[in-house]
PDBQT receptor file of N, H, CA, C and O in Angstrom, charges set to zero:
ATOM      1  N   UNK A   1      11.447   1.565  20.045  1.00  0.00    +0.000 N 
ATOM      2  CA  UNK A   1      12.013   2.774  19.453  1.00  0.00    +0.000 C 
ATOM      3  C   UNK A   1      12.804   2.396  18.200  1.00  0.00    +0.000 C 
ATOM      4  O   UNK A   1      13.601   1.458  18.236  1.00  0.00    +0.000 OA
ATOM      5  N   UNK A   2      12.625   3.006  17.261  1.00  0.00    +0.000 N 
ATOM      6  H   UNK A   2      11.978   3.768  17.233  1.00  0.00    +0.000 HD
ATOM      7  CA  UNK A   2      12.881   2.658  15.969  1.00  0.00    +0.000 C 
ATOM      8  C   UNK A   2      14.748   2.919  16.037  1.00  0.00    +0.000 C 
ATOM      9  O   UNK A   2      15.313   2.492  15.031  1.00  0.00    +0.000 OA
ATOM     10  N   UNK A   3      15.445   3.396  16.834  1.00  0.00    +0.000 N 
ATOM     11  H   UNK A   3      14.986   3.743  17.652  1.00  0.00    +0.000 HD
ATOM     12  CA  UNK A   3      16.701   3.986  17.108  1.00  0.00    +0.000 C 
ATOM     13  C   UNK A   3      17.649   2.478  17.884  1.00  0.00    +0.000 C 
ATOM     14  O   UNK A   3      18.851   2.305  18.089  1.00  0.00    +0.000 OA
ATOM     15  N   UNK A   4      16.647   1.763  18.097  1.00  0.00    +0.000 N 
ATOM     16  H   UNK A   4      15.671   1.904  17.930  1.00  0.00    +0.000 HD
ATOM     17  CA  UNK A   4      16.755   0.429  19.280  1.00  0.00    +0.000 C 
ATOM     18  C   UNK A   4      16.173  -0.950  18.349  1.00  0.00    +0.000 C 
ATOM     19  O   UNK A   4      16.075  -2.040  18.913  1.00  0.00    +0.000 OA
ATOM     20  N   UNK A   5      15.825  -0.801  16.978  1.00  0.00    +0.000 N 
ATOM     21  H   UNK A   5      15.905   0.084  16.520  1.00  0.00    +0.000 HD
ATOM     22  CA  UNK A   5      15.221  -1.820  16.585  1.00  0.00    +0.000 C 
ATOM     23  C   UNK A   5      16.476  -2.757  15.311  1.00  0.00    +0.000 C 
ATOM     24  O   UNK A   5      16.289  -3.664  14.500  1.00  0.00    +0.000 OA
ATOM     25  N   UNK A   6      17.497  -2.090  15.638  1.00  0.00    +0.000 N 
ATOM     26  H   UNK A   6      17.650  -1.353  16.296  1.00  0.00    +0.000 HD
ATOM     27  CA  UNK A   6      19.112  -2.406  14.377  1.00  0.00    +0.000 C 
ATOM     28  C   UNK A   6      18.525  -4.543  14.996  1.00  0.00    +0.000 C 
ATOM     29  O   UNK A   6      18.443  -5.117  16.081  1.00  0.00    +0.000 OA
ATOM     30  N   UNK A   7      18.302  -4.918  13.640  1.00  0.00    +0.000 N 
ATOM     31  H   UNK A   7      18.369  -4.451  12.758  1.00  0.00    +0.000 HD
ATOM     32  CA  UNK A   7      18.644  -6.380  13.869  1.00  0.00    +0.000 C 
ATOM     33  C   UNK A   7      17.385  -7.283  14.312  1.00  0.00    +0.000 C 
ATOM     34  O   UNK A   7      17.400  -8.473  14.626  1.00  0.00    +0.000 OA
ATOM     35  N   UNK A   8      15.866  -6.055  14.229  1.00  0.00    +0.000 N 
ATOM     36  H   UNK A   8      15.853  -5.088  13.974  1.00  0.00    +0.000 HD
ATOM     37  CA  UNK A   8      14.777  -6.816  14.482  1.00  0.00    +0.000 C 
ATOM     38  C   UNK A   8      14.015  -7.067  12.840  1.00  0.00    +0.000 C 
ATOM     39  O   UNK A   8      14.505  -6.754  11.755  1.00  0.00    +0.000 OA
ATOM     40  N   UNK A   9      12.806  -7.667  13.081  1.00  0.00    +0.000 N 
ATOM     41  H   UNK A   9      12.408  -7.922  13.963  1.00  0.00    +0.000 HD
ATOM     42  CA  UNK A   9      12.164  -7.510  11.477  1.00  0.00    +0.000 C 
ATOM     43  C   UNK A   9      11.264  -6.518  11.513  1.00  0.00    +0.000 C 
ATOM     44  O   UNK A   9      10.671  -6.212  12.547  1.00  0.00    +0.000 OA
ATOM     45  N   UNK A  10      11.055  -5.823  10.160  1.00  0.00    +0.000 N 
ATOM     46  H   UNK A  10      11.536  -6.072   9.320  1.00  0.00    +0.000 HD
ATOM     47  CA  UNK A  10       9.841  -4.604  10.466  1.00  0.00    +0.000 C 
ATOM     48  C   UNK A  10       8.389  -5.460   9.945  1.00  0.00    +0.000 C 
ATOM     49  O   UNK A  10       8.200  -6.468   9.264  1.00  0.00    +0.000 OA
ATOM     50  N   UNK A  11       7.822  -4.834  10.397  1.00  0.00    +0.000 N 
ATOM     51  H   UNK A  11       7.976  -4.015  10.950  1.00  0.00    +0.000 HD
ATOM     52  CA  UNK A  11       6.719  -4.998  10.686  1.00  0.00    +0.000 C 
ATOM     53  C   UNK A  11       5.319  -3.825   9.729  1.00  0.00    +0.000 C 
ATOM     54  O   UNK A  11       4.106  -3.871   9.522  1.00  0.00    +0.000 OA
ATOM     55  N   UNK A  12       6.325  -3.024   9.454  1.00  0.00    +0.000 N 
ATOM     56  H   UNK A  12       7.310  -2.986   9.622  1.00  0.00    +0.000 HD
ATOM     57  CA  UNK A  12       5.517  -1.445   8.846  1.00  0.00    +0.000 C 
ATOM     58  C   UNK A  12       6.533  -1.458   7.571  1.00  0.00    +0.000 C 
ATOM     59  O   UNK A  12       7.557  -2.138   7.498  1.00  0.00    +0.000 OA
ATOM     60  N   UNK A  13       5.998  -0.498   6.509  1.00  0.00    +0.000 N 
ATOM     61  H   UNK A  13       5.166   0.054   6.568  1.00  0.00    +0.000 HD
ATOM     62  CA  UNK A  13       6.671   0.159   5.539  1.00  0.00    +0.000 C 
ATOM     63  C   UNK A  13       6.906   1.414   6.221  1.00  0.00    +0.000 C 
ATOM     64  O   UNK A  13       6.384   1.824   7.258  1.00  0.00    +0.000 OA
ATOM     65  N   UNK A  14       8.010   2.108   5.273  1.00  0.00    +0.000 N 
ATOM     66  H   UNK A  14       8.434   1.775   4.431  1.00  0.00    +0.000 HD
ATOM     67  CA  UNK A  14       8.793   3.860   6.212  1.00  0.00    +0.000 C 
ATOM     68  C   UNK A  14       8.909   3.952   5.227  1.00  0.00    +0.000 C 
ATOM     69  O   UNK A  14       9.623   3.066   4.757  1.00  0.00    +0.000 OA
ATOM     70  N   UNK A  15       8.394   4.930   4.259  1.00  0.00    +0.000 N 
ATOM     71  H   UNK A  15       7.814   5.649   4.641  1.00  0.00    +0.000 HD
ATOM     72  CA  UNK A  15       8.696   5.485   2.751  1.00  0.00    +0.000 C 
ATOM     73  C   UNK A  15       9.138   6.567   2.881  1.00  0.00    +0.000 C 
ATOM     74  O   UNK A  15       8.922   7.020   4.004  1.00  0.00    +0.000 OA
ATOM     75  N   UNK A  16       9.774   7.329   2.107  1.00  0.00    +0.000 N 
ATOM     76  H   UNK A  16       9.950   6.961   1.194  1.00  0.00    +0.000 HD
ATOM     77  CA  UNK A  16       9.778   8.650   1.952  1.00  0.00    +0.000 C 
ATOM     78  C   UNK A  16       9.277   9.342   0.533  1.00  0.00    +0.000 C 
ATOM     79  O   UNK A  16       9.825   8.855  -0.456  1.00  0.00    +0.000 OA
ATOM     80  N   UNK A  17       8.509  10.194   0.324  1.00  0.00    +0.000 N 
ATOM     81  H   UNK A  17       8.064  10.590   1.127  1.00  0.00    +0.000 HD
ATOM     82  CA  UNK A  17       7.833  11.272  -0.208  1.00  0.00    +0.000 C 
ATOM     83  C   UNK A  17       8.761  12.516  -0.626  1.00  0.00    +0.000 C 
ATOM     84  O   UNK A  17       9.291  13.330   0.132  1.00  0.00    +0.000 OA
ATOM     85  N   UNK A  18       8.833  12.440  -2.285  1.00  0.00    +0.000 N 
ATOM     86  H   UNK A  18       8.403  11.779  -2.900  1.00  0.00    +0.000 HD
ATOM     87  CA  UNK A  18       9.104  12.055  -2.888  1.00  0.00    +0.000 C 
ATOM     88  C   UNK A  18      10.103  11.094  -3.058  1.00  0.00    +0.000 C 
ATOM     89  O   UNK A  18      10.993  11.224  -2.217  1.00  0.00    +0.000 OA
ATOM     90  N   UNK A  19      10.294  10.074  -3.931  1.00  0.00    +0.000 N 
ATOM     91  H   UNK A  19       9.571   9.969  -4.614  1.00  0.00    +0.000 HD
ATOM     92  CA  UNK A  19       9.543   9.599  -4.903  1.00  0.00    +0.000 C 
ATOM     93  C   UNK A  19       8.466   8.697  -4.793  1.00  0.00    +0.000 C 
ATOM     94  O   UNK A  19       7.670   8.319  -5.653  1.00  0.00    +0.000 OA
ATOM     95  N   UNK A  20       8.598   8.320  -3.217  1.00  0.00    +0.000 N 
ATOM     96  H   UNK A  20       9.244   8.626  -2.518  1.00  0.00    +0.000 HD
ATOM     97  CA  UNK A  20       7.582   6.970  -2.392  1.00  0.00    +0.000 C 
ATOM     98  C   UNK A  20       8.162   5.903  -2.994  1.00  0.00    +0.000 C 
ATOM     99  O   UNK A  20       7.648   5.243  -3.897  1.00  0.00    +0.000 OA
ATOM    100  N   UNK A  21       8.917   5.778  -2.646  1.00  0.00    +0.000 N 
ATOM    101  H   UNK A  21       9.334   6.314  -1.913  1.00  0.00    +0.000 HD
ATOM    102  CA  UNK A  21       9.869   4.051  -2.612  1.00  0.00    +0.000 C 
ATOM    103  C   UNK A  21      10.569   3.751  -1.318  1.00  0.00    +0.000 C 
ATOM    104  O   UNK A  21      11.337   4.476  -0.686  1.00  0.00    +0.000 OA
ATOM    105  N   UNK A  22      10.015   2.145  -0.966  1.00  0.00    +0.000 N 
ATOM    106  H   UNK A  22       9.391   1.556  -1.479  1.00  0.00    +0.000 HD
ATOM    107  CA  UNK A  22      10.123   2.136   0.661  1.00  0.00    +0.000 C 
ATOM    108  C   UNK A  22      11.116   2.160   0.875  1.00  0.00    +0.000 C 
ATOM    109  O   UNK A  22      11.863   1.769  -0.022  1.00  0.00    +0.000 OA
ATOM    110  N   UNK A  23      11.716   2.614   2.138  1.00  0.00    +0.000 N 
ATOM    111  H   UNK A  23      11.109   2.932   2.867  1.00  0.00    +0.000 HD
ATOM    112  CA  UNK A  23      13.426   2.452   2.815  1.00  0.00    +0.000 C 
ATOM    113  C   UNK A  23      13.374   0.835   3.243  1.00  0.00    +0.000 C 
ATOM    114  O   UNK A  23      14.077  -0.136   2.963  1.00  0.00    +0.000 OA
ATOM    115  N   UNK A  24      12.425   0.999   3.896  1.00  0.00    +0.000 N 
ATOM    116  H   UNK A  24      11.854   1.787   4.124  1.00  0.00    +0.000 HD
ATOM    117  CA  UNK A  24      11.729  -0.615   4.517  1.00  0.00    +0.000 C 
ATOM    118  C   UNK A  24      10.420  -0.874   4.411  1.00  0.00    +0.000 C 
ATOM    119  O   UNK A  24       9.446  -0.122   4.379  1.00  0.00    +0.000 OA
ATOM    120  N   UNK A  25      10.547  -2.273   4.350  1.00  0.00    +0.000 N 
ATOM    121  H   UNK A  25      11.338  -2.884   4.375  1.00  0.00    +0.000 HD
ATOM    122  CA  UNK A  25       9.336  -2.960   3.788  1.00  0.00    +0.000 C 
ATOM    123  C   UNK A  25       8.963  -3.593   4.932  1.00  0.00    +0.000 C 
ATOM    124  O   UNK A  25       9.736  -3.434   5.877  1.00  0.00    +0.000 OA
ATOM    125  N   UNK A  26       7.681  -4.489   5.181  1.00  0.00    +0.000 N 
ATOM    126  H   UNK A  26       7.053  -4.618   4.414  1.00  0.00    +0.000 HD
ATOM    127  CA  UNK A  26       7.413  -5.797   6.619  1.00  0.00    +0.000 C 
ATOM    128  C   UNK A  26       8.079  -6.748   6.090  1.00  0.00    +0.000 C 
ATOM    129  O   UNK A  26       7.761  -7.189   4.986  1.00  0.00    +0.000 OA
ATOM    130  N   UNK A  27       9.218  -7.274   6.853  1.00  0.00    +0.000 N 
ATOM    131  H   UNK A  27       9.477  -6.916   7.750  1.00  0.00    +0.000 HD
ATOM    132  CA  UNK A  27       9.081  -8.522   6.620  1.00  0.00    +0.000 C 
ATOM    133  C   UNK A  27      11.044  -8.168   6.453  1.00  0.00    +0.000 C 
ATOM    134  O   UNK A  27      11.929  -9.023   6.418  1.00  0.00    +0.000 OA
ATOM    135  N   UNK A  28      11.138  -7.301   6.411  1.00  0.00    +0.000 N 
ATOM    136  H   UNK A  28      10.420  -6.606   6.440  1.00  0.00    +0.000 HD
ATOM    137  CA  UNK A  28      12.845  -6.707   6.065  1.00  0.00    +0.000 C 
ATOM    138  C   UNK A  28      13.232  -6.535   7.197  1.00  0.00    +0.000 C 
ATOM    139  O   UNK A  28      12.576  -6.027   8.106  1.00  0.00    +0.000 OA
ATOM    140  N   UNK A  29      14.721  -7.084   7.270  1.00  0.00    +0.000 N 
ATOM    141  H   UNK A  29      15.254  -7.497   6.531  1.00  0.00    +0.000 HD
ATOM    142  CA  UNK A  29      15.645  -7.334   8.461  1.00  0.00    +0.000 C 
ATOM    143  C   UNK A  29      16.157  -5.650   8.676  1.00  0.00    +0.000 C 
ATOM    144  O   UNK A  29      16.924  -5.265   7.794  1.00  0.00    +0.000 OA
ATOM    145  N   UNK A  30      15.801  -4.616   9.770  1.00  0.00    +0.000 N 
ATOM    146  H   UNK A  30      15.178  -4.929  10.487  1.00  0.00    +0.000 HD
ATOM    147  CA  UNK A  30      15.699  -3.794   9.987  1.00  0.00    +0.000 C 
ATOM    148  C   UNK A  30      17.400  -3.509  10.359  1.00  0.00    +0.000 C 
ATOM    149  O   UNK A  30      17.728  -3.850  11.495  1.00  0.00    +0.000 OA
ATOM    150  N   UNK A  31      18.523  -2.890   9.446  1.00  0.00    +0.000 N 
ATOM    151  H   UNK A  31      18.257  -2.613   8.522  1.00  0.00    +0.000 HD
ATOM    152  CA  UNK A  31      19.812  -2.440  10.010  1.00  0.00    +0.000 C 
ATOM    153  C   UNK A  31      19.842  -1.204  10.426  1.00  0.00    +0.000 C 
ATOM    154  O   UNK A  31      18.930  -0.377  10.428  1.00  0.00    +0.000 OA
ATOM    155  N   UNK A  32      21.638  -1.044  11.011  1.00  0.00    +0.000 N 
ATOM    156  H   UNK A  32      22.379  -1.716  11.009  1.00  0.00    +0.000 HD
ATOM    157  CA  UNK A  32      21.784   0.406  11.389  1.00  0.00    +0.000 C 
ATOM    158  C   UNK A  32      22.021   1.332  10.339  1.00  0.00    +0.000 C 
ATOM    159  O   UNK A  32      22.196   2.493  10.709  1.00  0.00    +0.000 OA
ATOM    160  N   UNK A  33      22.061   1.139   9.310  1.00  0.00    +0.000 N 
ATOM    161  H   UNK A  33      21.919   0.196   9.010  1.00  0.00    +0.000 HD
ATOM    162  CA  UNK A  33      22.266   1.841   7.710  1.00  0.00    +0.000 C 
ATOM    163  C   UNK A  33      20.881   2.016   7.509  1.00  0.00    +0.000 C 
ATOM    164  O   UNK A  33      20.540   3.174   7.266  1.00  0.00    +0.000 OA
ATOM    165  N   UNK A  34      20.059   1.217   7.547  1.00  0.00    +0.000 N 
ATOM    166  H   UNK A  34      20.336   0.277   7.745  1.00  0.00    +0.000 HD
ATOM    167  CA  UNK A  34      18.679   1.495   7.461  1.00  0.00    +0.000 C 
ATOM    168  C   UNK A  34      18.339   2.644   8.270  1.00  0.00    +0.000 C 
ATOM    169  O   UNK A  34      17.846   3.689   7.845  1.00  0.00    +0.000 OA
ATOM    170  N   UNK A  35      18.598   2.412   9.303  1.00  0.00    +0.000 N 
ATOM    171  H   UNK A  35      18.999   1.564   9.649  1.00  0.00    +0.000 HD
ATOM    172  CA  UNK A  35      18.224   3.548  10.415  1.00  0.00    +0.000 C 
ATOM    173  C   UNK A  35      18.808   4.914  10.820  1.00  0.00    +0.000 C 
ATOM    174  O   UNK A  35      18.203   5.776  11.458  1.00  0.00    +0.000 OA
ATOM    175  N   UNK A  36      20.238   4.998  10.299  1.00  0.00    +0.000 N 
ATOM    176  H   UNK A  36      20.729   4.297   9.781  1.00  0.00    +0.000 HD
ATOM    177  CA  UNK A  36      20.753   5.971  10.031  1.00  0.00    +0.000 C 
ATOM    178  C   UNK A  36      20.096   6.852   8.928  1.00  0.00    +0.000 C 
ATOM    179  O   UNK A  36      19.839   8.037   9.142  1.00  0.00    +0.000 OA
ATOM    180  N   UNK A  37      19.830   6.233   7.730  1.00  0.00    +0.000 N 
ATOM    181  H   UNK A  37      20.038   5.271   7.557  1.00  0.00    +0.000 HD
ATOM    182  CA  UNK A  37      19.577   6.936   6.516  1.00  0.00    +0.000 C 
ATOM    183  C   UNK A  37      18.332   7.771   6.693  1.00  0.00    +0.000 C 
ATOM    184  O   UNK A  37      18.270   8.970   6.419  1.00  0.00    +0.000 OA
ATOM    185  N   UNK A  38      16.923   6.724   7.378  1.00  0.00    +0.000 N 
ATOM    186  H   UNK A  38      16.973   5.750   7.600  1.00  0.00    +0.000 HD
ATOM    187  CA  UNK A  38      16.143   7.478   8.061  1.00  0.00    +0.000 C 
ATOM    188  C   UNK A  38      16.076   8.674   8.616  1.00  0.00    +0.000 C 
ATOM    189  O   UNK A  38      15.472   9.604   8.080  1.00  0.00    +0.000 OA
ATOM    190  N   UNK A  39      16.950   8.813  10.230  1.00  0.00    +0.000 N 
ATOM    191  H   UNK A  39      17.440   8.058  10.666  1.00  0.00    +0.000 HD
ATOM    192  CA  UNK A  39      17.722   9.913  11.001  1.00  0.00    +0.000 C 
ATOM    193  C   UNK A  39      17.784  10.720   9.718  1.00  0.00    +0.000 C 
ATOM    194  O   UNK A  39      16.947  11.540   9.342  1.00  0.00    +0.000 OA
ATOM    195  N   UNK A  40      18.778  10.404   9.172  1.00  0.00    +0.000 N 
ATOM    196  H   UNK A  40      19.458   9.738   9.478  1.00  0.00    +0.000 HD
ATOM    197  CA  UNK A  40      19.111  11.400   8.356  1.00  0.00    +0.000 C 
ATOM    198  C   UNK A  40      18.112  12.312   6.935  1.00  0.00    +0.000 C 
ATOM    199  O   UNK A  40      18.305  13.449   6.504  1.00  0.00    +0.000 OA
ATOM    200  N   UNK A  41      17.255  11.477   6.584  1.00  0.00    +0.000 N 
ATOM    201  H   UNK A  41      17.099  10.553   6.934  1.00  0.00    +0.000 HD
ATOM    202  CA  UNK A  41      15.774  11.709   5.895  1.00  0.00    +0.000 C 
ATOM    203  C   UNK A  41      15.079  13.101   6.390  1.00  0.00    +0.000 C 
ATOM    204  O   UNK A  41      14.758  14.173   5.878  1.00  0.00    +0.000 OA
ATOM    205  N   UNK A  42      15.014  12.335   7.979  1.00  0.00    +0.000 N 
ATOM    206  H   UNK A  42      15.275  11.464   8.395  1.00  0.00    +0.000 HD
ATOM    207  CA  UNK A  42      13.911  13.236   8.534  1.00  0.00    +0.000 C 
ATOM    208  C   UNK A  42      14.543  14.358   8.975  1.00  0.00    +0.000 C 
ATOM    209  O   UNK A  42      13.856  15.375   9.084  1.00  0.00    +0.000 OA
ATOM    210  N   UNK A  43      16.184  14.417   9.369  1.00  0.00    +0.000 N 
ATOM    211  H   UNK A  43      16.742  13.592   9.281  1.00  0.00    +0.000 HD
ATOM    212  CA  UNK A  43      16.659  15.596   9.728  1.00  0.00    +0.000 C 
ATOM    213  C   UNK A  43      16.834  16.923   8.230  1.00  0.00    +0.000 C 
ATOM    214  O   UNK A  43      17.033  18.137   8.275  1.00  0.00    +0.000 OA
ATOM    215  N   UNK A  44      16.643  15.967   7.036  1.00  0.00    +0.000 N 
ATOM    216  H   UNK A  44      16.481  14.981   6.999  1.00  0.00    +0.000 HD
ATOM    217  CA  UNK A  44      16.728  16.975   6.093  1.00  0.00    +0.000 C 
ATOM    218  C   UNK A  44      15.215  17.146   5.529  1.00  0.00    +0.000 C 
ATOM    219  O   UNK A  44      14.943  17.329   4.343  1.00  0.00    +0.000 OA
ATOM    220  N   UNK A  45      14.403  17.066   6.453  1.00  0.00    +0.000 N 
ATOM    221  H   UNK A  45      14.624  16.917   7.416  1.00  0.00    +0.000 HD
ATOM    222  CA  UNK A  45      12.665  17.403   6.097  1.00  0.00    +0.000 C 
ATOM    223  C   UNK A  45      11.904  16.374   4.912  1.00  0.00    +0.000 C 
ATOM    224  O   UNK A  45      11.131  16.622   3.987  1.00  0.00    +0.000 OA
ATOM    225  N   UNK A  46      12.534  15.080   5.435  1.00  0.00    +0.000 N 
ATOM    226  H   UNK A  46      13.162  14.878   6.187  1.00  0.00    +0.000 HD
ATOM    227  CA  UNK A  46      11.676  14.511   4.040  1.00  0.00    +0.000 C 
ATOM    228  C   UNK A  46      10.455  14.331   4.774  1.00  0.00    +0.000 C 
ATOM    229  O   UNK A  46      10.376  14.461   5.996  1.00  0.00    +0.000 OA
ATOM    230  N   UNK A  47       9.061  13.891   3.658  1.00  0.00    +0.000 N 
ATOM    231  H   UNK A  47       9.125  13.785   2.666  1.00  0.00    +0.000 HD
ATOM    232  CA  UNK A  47       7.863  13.416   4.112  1.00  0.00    +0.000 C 
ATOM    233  C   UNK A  47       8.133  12.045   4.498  1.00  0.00    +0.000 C 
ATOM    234  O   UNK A  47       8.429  11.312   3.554  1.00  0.00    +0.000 OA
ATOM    235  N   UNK A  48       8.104  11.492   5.694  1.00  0.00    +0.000 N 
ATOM    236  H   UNK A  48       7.864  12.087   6.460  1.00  0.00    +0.000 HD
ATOM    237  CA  UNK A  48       8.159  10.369   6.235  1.00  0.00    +0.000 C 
ATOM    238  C   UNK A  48       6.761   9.508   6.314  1.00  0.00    +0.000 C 
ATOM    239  O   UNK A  48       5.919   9.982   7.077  1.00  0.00    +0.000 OA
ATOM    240  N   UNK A  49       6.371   8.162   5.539  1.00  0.00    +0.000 N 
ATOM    241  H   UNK A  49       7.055   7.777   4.920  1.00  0.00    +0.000 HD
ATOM    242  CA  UNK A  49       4.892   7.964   6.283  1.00  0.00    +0.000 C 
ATOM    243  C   UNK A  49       5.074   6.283   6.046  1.00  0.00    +0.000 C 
ATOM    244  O   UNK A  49       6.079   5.746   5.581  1.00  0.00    +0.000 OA
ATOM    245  N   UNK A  50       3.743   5.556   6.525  1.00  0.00    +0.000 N 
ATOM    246  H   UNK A  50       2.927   5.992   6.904  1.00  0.00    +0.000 HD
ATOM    247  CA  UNK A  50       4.046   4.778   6.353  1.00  0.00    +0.000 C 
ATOM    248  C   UNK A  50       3.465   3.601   7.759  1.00  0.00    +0.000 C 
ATOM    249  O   UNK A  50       2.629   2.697   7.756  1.00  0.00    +0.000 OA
ATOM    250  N   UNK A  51       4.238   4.076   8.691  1.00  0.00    +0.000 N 
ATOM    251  H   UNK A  51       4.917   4.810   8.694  1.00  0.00    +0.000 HD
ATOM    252  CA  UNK A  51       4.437   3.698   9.987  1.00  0.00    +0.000 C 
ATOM    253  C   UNK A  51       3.407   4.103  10.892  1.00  0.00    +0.000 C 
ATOM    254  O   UNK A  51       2.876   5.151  10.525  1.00  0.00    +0.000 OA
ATOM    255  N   UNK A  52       2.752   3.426  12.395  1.00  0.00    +0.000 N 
ATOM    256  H   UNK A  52       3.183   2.574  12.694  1.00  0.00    +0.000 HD
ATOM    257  CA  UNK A  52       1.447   3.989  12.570  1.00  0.00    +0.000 C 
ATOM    258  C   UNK A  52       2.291   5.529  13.518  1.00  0.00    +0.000 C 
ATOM    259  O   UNK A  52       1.827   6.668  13.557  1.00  0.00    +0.000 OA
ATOM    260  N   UNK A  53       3.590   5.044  14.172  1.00  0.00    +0.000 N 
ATOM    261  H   UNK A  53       3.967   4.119  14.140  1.00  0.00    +0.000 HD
ATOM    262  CA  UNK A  53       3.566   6.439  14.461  1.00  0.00    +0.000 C 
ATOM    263  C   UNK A  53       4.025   7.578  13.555  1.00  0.00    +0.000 C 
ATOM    264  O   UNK A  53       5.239   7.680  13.373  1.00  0.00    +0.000 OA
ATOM    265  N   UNK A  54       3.164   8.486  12.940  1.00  0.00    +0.000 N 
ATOM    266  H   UNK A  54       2.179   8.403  13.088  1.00  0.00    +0.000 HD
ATOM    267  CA  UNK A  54       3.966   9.374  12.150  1.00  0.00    +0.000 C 
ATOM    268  C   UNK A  54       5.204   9.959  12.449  1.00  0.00    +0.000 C 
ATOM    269  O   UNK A  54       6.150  10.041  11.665  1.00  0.00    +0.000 OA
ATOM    270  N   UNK A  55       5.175  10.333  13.520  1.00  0.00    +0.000 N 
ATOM    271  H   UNK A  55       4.407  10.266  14.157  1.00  0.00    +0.000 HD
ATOM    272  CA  UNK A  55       6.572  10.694  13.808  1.00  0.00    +0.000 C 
ATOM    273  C   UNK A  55       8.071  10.240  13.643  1.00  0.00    +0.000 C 
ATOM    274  O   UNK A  55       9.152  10.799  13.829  1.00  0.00    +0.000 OA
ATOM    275  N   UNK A  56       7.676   8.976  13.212  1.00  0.00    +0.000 N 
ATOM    276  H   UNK A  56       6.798   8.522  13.061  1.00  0.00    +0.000 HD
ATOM    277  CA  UNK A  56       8.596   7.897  12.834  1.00  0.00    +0.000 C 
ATOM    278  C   UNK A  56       9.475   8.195  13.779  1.00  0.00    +0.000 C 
ATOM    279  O   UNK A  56      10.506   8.771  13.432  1.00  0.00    +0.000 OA
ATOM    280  N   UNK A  57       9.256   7.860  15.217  1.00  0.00    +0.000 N 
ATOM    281  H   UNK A  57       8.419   7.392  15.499  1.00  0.00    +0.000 HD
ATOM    282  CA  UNK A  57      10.239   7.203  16.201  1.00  0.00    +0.000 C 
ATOM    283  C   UNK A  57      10.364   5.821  16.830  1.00  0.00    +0.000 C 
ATOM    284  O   UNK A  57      11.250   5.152  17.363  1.00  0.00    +0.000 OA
ATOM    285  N   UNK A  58       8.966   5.687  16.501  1.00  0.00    +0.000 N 
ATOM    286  H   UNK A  58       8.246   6.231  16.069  1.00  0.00    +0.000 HD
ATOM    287  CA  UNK A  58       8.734   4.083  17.127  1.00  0.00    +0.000 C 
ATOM    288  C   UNK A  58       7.974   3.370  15.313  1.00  0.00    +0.000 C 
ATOM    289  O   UNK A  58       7.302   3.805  14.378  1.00  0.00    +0.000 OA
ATOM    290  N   UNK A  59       8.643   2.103  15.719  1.00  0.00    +0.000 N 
ATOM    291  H   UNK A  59       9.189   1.750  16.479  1.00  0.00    +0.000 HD
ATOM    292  CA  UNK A  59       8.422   0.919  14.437  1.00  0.00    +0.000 C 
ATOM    293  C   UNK A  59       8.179  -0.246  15.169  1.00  0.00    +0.000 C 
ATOM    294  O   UNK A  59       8.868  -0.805  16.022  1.00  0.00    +0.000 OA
ATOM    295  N   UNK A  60       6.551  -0.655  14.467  1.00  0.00    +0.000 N 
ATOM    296  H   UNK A  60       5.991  -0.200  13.774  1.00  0.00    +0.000 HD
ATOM    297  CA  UNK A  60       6.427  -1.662  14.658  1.00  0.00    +0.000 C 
ATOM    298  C   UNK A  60       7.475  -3.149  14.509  1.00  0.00    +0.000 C 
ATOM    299  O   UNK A  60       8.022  -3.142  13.406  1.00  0.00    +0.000 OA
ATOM    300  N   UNK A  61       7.793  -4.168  15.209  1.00  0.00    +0.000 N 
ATOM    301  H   UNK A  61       7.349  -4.174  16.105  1.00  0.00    +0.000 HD
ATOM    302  CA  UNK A  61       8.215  -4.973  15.002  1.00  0.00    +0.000 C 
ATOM    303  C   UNK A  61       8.348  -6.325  14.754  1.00  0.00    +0.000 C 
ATOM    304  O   UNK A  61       9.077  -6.755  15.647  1.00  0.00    +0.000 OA
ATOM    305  N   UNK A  62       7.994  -7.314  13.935  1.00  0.00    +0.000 N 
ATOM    306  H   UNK A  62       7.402  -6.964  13.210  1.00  0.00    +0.000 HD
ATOM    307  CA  UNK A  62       7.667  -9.094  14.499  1.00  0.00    +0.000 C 
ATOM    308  C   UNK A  62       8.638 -10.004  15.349  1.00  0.00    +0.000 C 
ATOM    309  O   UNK A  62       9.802 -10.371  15.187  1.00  0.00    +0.000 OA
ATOM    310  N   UNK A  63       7.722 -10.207  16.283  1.00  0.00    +0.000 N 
ATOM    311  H   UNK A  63       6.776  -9.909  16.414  1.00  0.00    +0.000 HD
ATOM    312  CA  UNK A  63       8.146 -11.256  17.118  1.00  0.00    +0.000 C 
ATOM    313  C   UNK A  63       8.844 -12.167  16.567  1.00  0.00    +0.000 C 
ATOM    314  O   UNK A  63       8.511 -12.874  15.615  1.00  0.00    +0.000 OA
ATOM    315  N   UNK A  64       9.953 -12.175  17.222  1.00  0.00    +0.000 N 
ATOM    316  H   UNK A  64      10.223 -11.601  17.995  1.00  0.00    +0.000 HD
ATOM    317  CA  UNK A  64      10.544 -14.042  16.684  1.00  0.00    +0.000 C 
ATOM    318  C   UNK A  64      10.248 -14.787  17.651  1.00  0.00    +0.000 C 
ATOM    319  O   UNK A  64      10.496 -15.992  17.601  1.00  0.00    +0.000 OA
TER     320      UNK A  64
C-alpha cells in the first residue's frame, strides 16, 4: 500500500497530469512528504498515472 511504503524504493513513476512531471521516479527513496503530497493530489482531482494500479493506492516496490 502506497500509504505503508514511507522509506521503501519505488519501483513505478506517479506523475501528475498536468504538467506530467514525476512526483516519483524508480529507483527514488519513497518519503512521507512524497506521500502526503500525493494524498493530497488525488484528493484535489489531479490526473494521477503512471503506476500499474491506477488508482494509485498500491506502488510497486524494490526489494532490498
Amino acid at each position: 500500500a502506497i500509504q505503508e511504503s514511507a522509506g521503501c524504493i519505488s519501483g513505478e513513476f506517479v506523475m501528475a497530469y498536468p504538467p506530467g512531471i514525476p512526483i516519483l521516479a524508480p529507483g527514488e527513496q519513497i518519503t512521507g512528504e512524497i506521500i502526503d503530497y500525493i494524498v493530497y493530489a488525488k484528493a484535489k482531482g489531479c490526473f494521477l498515472t503512471g503506476t500499474e494500479d491506477m488508482a494509485i493506492e498500491n506502488i510497486r516496490v524494490v526489494e532490498e
